[in-house]
N, C-alpha and C positions, 0 to 999 in steps of 0.2 A: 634590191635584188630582182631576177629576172627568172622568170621562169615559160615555156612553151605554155598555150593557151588548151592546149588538149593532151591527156595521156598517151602516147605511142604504145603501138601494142600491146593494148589494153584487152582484157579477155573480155569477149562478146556479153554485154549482159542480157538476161532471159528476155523472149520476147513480150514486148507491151501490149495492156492490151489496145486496143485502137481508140478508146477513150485515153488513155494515157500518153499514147505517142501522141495524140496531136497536143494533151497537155504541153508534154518534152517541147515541141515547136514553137509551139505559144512561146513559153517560157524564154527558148533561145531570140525568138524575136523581140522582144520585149528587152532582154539583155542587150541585145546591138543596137536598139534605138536609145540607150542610155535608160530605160525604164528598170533601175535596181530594184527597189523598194516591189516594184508590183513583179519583177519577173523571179525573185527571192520566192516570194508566197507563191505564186506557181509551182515551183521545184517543189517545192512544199507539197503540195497536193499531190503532183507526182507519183511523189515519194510515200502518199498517203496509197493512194491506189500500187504502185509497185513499192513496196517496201525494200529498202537495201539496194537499191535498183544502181549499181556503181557509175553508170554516167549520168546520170539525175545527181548524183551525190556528188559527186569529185565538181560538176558544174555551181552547183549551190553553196560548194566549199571554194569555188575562186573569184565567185560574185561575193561571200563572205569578205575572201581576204582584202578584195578590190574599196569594200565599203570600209575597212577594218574591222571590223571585228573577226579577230585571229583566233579569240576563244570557238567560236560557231566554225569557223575554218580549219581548224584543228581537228574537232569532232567530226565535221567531214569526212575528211582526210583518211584519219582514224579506222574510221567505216569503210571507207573503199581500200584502204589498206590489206582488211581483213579479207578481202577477194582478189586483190593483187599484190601480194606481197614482194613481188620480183620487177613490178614495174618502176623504175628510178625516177620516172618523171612525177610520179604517185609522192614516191619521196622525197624529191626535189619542192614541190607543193607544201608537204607535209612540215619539211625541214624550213623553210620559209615563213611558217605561218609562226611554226614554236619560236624561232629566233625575234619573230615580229612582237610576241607574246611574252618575251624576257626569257624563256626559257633555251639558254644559248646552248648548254652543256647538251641538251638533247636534241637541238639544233643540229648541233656536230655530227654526233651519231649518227641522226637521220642521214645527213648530207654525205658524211665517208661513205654509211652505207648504198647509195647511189652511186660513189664514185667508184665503186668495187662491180655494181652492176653493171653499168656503162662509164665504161674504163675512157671510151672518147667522146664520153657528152662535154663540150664546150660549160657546159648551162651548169652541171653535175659538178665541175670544178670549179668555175665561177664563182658559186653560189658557196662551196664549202669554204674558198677564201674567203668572203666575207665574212661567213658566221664566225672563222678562225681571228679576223681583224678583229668584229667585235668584242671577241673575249681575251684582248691582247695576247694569242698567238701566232705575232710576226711571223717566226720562222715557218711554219703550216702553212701562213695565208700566203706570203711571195712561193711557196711550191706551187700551192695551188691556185696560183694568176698563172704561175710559170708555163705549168703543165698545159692550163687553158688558153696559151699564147702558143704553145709547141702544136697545138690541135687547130686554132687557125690565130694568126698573126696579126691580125686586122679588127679583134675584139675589143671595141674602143672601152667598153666600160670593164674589161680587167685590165688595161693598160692604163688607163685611170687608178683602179682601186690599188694598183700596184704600187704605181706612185704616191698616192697616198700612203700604206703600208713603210714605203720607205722613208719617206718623209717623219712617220710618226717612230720611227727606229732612228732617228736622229740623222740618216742620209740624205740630209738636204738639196745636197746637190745634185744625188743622182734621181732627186726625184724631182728637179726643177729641169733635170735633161731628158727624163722619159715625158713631161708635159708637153714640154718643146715639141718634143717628135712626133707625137699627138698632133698638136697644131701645122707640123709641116702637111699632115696628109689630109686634115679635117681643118685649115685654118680658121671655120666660121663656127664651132665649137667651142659654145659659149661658157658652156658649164668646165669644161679646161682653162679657157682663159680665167675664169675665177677662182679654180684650183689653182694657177698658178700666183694669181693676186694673192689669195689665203693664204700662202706658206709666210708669207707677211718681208722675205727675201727679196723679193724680182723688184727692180725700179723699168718699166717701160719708157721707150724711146720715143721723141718726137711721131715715128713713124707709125708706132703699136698707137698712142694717145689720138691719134687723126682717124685710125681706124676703129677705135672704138668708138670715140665719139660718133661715126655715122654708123656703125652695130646700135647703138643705143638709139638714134634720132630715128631707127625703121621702125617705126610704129605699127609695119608691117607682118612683123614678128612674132612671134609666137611669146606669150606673157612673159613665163620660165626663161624663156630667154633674155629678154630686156631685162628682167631682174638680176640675174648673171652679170650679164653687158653693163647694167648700171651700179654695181656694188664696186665691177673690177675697174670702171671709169673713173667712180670717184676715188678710190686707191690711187689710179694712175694721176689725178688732177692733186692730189697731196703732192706726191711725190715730185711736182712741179711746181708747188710752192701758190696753184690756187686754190687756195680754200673757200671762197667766197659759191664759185662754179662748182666743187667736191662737196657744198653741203646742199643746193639746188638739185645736185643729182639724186642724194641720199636721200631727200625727200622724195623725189619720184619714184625712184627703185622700193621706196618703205611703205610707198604707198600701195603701189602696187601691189606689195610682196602681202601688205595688209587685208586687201581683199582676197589672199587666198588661204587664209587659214580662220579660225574658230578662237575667238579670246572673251571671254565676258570678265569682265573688269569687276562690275559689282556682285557678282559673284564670288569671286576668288576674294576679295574683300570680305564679305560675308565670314565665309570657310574661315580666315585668318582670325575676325573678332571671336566667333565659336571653336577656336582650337586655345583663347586667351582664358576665356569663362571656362570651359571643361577643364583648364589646367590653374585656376585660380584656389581650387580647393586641395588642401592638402593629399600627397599620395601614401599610398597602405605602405608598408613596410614591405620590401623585397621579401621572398624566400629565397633567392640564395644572392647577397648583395657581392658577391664576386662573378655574378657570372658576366662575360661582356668583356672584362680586362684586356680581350686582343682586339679590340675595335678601336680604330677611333675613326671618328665621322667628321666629315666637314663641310658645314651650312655656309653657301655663299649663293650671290649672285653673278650670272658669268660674268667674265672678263675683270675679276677683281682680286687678280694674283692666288685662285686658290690651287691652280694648276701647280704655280711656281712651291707655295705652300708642299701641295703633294710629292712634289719633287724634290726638295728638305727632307721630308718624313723619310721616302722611301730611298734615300742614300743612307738609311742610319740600315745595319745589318740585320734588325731585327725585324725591320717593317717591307711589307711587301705593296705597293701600289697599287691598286685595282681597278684607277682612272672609276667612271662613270657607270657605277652599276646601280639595279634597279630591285634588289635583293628587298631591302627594305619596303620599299612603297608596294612589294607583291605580297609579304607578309599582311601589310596594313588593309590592302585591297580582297586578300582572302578571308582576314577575319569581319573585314564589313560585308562581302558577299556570305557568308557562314550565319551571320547575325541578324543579316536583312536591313541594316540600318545604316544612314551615311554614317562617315567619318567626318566628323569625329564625336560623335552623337553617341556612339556607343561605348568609349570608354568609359565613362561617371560607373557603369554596370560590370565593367572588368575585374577580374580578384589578382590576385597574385598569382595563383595557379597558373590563370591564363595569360597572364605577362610570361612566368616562366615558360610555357610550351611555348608560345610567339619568337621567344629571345631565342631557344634550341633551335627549332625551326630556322631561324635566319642563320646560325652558326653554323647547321649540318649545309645548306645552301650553298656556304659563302668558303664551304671548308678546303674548295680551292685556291685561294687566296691565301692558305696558308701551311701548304704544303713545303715550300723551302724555307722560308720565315713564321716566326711563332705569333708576330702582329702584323695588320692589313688596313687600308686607309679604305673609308667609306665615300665617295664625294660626288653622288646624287645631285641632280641642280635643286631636288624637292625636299632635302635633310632639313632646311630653314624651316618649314610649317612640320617636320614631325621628330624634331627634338624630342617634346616629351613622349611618346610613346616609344621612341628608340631607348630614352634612359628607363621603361619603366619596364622594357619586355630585357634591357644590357643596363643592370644597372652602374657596372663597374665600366663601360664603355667610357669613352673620353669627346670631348665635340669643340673643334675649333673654329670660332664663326670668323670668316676672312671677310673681310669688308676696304674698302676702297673711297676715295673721296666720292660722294655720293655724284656731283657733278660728271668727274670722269668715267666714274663706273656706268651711266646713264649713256653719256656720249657714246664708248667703247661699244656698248651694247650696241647701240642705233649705228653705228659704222660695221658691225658683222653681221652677215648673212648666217642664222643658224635657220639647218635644214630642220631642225626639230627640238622640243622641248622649252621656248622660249618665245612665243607667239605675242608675247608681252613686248618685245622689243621694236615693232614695227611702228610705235609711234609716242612721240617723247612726250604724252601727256596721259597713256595708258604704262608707262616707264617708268615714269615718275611716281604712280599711285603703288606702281610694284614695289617700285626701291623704298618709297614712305612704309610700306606695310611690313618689309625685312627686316626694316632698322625696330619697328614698334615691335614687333614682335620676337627676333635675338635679342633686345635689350629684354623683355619678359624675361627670356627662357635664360640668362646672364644673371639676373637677380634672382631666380626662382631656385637656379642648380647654380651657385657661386664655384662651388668646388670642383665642379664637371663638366663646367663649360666657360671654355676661355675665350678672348676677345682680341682678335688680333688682326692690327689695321696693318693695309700694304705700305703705307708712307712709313710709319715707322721699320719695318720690315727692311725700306730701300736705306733709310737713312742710317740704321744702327743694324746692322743684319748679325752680326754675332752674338749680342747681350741678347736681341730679338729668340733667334735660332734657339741660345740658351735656354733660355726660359719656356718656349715652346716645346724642347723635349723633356726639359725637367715636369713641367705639364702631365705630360704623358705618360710621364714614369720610363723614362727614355736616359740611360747615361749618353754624356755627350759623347758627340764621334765626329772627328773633325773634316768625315767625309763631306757631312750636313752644312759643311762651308762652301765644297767643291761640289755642291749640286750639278752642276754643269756636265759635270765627266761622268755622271751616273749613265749606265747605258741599260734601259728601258722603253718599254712602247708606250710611248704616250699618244692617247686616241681623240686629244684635244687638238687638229690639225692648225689651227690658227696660232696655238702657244707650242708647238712640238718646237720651232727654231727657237723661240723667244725664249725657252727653259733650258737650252744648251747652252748658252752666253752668257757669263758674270753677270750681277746685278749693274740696270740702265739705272743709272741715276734721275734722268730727267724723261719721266715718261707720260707728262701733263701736257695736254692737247687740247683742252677748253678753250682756251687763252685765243687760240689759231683763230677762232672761228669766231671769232669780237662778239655783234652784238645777236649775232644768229640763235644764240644758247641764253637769250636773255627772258623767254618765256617760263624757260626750260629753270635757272637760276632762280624764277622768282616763286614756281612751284616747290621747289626745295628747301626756298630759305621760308617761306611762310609756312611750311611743315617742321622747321627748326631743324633743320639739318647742314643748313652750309649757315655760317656766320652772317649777322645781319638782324633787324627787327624783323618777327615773325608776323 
């Protein structure tokens, strides 16, 4: 999302005093030379000598947002709000940082309430269709691209986020015709050309593959972009049947895409072994063991049919979809900030009381989700490491762990571009230690909760899909509905843009792609099969 770097008509704040204003300049200098961390603790000071001072504030709240951290941003915000409550751009800020910070529903708020203030801010409806896509409100979000297109024509990223929107409302086509049109006027918009690769529809012609290849070979370019350029080249080199060239590419694009994010490996391993010991001892008895009954969650790693999974559930009339929310991991993140303790350090000291308010807590949260249906699907990419504290706060909840042949699940992953939550995926030997630590740890949480947690692989899923289906809503406490066949024709927003087409279309039989790529994935097989996950001596 985008928002203006300064508040417009912003009410004057009092004057500083002349030790402070040169503070203020400092500070802004300090920000434009990329000096966050030191020009942050400036504002600080500031804000020490003029208290509340709202351009010190709104500025140390968009250096916030800019470093992430949305919580300090929000606070901000908050504060200059309470001196300009009429400025939209204030709220626009404001609406941004909560949406950034999980909190969509008052996201929305913030943002309508903007779009009422400035009825022609471009930025004010932009911004409210996003927050509306996130919380799958298709129909809100294409108004409010629509609106933001009717105010100027040429806003490349709501004519984007449009197409997307549409896309993930199952209008495939028209959302591979508004990308087009994109490219007609921005042909060298990289982040389009890979939106239009993602929809996983487009096959490019000799003509687009010549052009990408020399979009990719400019080394000249801006990172973001050659990672674009190279995700949607190796697409394009599939779809021409070379694989050899499509997995050369995927290494550069991963590698790339590798140096820009944040993964520690032995870390996240760590957390995994310490969420197996905190859950090896026996748990206290529920106070109320029904509550949770309209949940069901589901633990996977992307790209391993849990999409398609969700899309089964929510064709039954009682289940509403939720796609990818983050309801849960805010509960778990409030009670560790409340506690002062990591996670998950502090459950062993939990009682049942405090499972019961946790489990309310997430219910009152999520009680959007079940406003037209009486049950709702949970399906988090982080529900795999907090199973047990999802069944101890829900203990009547249900958890379906969707898994995939560990090889193609690995592959899939390293062939998509995910903008976030998956930082694991950029390299097939920090992929590998992910997908080892899923499996060790679902098989835990399968043996620990038999009764609550079911195990359901995609191959069988493709092979036998109605005995499969059966038994997945009998699971659930679901009479059968033979919608749950015709998945396909279910019409909802699914905000997984790479599987929105793939979940429209009867089950593919043959969706195995390891094979393609010979001896390229033999590194990758031999990390697998010596962790006893694919067939073979360990």
């Amino acid at each position: 999302m985008t928002s203006q770097s300064q508040s417009s008509e912003a009410a004057p704040p009092a004057p500083l005093s002349p030790v402070a204003a040169r503070l203020l300049a400092r500070a802004r200098t300090e920000a434009a030379e990329g000096r966050t961390e030191v020009a942050i603790q400036t504002f600080k000071n500031v804000l020490t000598l003029a208290p509340g001072n709202p351009q010190a504030m709104h500025e140390l709240g968009a250096l916030a947002y800019a470093r992430g951290d949305y919580a300090q941003a929000i606070d901000c915000f908050r504060r200059t709000l309470a001196t300009r409550p009429d400025d939209p751009d204030e709220r626009i800020w404001h609406g941004m940082a909560l949406s950034r910070h999980g909190n969509g529903a008052a996201a929305f708020e913030e943002l309508r309430r903007a779009c009422e203030l400035a009825p022609d801010s471009v930025l004010a409806w932009y911004n409210l269709g996003e927050v509306s896509r996130a919380l799958a409100k298709p129909d809100e979000a294409v108004a409010a691209f629509e609106r933001a297109l009717a105010l100027d024509p040429t806003h490349t990223p709501a004519m984007l986020a449009l197409a997307r929107t549409r896309a993930s409302s199952g209008h495939i086509d028209v959302a591979v015709s508004g990308l087009r049109e994109i490219l007609k006027r921005e042909p060298d918009n990289a982040e389009v050309w890979f939106a239009l690769a993602n929809l996983k529809v487009v096959s490019f012609d000799p003509d687009e593959l010549a052009y990408l290849e020399r979009a990719f070979a400019d080394t000249r370019a801006d990172v973001s972009a050659r990672i674009w350029f190279g995700f949607t080249l190796s697409r394009a080199l599939e779809d021409h049947g070379d694989y050899a060239r499509a997995f050369e590419i995927l290494e550069i694009a991963n590698t790339l895409q590798r140096s820009q994010v944040q993964w520690e490996g032995p870390r996240e391993h760590s957390r995994v072994e310490a969420i197996m010991r905190v859950f090896e001892a026996p748990m206290p008895p529920p106070r109320d063991p029904e509550l949770g009954s309209e949940v069901i969650f589901i633990a996977c790693i992307p790209r391993s049919g849990s999409t398609l999974v969700e899309q089964i559930l929510a064709s039954h009339p009682e289940v509403e979809g939720a796609n990818e929310i983050d309801d849960l991991k805010q509960q778990i993140d409030a009670e560790t900030w409340r506690r002062g303790v990591a996670f998950p350090l502090w459950m062993p000291e939990t009682r049942p009381r405090h499972w019961w308010r946790m489990g309310q807590d997430y219910l009152r949260s999520t009680a959007r989700w079940r406003e037209r249906k009486p049950r709702f699907t949970d399906k988090s990419l982080s529900n795999w490491t907090t199973v047990g504290p999802a069944l101890a706060m829900l203990p009547a909840a249900r958890v379906v762990v969707c898994r995939r042949d560990p090889l193609e699940t690995c592959l899939a992953c390293y062939r998509q571009l995910f903008t976030q939550g998956a930082a694991f995926s950029f390299d097939l030997d920090e992929m590998a230690d992910y997908c080892i630590d899923f499996m060790r740890l679902t098989r835990f949480w399968l043996e620990k909760f038999p009764d609550r947690v079911m195990d359901l692989e995609y191959e069988t899923l493709i092979a036998e899909p109605e005995p499969t289906i059966r038994r997945l809503l009998d699971f659930c406490g679901l009479q059968f509905d033979p919608a749950c066949l015709e998945f396909h024709r279910t019409e909802r927003a699914v905000l997984s843009v790479p599987s929105a087409a793939q979940v429209r279309q009867p089950l593919q039989k043959n969706t195995a792609r390891a094979a393609r790529y010979g001896d390229k994935l033999d590194h990758l097989r031999k990390r697998l099969r010596d962790a006893g996950l694919l067939p073979g001596n360990p």
